[in-house]
C-alpha positions in Angstrom: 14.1 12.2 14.1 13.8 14.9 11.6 13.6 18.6 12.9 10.2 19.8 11.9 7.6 17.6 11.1 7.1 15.1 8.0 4.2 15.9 5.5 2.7 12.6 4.6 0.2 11.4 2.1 -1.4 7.9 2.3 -3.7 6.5 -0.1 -6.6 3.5 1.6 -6.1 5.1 4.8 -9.7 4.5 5.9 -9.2 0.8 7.5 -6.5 -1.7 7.7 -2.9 -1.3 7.0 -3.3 2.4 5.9 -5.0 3.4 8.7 -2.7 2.6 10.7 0.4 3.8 8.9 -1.6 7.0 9.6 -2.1 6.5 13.1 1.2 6.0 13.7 2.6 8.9 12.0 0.5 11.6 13.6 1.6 10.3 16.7 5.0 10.7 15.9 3.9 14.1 15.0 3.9 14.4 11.2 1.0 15.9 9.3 -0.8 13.6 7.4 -3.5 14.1 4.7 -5.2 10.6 3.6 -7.4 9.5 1.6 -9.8 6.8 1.1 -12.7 5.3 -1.4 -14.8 5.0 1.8 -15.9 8.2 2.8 -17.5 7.6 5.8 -14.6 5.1 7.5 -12.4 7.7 6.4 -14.1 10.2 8.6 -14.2 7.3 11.0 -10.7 6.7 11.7 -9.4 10.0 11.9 -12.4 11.8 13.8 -10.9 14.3 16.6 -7.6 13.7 15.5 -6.2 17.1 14.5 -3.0 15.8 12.5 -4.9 13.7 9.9 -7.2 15.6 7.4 -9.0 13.9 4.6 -10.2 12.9 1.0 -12.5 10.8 -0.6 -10.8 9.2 -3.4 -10.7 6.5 -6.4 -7.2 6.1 -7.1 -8.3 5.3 -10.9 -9.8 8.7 -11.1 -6.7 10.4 -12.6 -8.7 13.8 -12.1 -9.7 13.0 -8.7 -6.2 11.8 -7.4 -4.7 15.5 -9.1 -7.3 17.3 -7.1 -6.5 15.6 -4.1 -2.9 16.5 -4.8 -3.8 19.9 -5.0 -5.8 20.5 -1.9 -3.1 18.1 0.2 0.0 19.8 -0.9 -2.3 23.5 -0.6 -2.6 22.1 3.5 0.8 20.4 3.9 3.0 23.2 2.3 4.7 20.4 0.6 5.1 16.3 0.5 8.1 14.3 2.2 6.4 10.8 2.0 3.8 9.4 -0.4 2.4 5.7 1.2 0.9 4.2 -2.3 -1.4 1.9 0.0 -4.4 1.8 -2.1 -5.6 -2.3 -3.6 -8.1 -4.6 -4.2 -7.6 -8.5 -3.4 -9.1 -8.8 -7.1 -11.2 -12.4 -8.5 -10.5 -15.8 -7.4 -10.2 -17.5 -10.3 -8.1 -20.1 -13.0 -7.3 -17.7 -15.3 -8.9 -19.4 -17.9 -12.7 -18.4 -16.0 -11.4 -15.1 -15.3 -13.9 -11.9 -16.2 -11.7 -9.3 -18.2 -13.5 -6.7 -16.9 -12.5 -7.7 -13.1 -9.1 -8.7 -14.6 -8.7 -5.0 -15.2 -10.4 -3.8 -12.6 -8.0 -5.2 -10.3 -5.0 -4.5 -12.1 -6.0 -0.7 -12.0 -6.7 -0.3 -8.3 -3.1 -1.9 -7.9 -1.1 -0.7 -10.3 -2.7 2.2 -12.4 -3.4 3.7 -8.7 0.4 4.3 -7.5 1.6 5.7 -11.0 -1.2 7.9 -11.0 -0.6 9.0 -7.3 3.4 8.9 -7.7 3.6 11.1 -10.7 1.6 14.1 -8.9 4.2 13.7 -5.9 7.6 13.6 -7.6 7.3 17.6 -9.4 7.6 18.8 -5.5 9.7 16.0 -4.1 12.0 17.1 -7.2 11.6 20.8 -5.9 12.9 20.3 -2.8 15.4 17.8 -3.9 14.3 15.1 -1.4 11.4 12.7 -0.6 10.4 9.1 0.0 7.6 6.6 -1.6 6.8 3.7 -0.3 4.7 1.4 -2.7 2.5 -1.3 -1.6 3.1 -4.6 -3.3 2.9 -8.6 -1.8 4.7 -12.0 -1.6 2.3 -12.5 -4.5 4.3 -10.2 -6.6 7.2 -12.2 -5.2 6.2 -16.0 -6.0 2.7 -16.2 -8.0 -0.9 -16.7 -6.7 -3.0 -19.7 -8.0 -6.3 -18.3 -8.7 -5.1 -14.6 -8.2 -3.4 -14.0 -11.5 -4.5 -10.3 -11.7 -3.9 -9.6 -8.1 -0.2 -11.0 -8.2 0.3 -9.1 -11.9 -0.1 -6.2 -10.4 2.1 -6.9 -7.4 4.9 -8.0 -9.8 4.4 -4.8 -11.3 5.1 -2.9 -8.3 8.5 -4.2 -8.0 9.7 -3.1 -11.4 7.6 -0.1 -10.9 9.6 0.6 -7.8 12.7 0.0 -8.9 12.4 2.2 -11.9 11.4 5.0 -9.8 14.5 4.8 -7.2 16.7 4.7 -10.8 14.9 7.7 -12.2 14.7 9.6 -8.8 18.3 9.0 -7.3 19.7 11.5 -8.4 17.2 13.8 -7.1 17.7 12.9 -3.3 14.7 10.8 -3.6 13.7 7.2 -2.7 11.2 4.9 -3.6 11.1 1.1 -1.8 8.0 -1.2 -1.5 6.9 -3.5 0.8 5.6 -6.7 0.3 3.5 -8.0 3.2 2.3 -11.4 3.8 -1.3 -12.4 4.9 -2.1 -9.5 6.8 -4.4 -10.5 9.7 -7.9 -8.5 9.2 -11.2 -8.0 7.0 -9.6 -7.8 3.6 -8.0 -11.7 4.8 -11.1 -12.8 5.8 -12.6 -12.1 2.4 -10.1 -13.9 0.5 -10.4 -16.5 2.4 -13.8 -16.7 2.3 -13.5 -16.7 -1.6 -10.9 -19.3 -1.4 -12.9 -21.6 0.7 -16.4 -21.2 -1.6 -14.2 -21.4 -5.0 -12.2 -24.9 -3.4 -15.3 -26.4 -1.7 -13.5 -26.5 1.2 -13.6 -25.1 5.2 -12.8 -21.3 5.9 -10.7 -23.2 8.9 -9.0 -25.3 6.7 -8.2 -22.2 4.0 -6.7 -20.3 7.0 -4.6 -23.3 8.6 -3.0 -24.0 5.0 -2.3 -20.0 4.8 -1.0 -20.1 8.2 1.0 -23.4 7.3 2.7 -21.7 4.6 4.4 -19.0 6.7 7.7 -20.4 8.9 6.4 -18.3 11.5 3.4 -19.8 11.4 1.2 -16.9 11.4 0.0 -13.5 9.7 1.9 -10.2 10.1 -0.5 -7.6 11.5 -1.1 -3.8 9.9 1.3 -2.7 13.2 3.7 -4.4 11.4 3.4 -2.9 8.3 3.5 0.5 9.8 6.4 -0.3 12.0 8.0 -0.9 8.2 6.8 2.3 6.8 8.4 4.4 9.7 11.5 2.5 9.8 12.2 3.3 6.1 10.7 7.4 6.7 13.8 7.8 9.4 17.0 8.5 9.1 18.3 5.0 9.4 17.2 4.0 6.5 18.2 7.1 4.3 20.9 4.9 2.5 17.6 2.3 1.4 15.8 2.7 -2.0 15.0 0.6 -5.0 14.1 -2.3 -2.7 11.2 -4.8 -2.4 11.0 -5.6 1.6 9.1 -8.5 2.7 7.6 -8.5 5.9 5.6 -12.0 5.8 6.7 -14.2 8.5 8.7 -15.9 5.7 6.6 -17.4 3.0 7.9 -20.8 2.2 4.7 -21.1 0.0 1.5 -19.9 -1.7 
């Protein structure tokens, strides 16, 4: 482990996967300042625990995510990790019946969000000549998504994204990888396959047992998985491990 404690900033840490890439960082010890469009699950999940602070933030709001920078880098003294978890599972869809306006929409949450977020982190990561972000993207950004066309855009967009960073940040001792989770067992699931099912005509059951099908593990991953990820490539193990796009999805044979 490192010798004093990590300084962490995580974007959608109010629920889900970034909550608990919170959780499990403060118990390891490391300051963490999140941040959340939902202000009241924000001050939800990290009531009474005194290594979390947080933010209310739209990562669109290129004002709002520099303020947040401030204040967070004001409280941490400085920024080791930046978790770019922020997203939207976007409109379901053919793309020829797909709104613009939701088309960008979703496309902003996902992609505008981490550039925004990831160009206030690097000036002090470049300061101190070390650093790590960890960008969010999906097996959709991997493969395609029938009926998700702005959804896996984006997520395609967070692999070259990533990869440019770790080419432009290398030399400054920093590292930038993202992750690329499979159907991640929870709410934001649910929804989609709710959506699925009403856009299809068919079952909710049978929506989940094809998504479920699809996987050679035959299940979802689970936000503890995701977090196990995140701290794996924060330690010292994995110092040698940037400009990569890691799948953590059970193995997806198919979407």
């Amino acid at each position: 482990m490192y010798d004093s404690p990590q300084r962490v900033m995580i974007t959608a840490a109010g629920g889900g996967i970034g909550q608990r890439i919170a959780e499990r960082f403060a118990e390891q010890g490391a300051r963490v300042h999140a941040s959340d469009i939902d202000a009241d699950g924000l001050d939800r999940a990290f009531a009474g625990n005194p290594n979390v602070t947080g933010t209310p933030l739209d990562v669109t709001d290129q004002a709002r995510v520099g303020a947040w920078f401030d204040a967070a880098l004001a409280d941490l003294g400085g920024l080791d990790i930046l978790v770019n978890c922020a997203g939207t599972a976007g409109p379901t869809a053919n793309v020829e019946d797909m709104d613009f306006e939701e088309w960008r929409r979703c496309l902003s949450i996902n992609l505008d969000g981490q550039f925004l977020c990831s160009q206030c982190a690097i000036p002090p990561m470049k300061a101190q000549g070390s650093g790590l972000i960890v960008n969010f993207s999906s097996t959709a950004g991997l493969v395609g998504f029938p009926r998700r066309a702005p959804y896996a855009t984006a997520k395609w967009g967070v692999i070259g994204f990533t990869k440019t960073q770790a080419m432009e940040l290398g030399p400054f001792g920093i590292r930038a990888n993202c992750i690329c989770p499979g159907p991640v067992e929870g709410d934001r699931m649910d929804r989609v396959i709710e959506a699925e099912a009403a856009k299809t005509g068919r079952s909710q059951g049978d929506v989940r047992a094809d998504v479920t099908g699809s996987v050679s593990l035959r299940s979802f991953v689970t936000a503890d998985d995701m977090a196990d990820t995140v701290l794996f490539l924060a330690s010292p193990a994995a110092k040698k491990i940037t400009g990569q796009a890691l799948a953590v999805d059970g193995h997806t044979e198919r979407l």
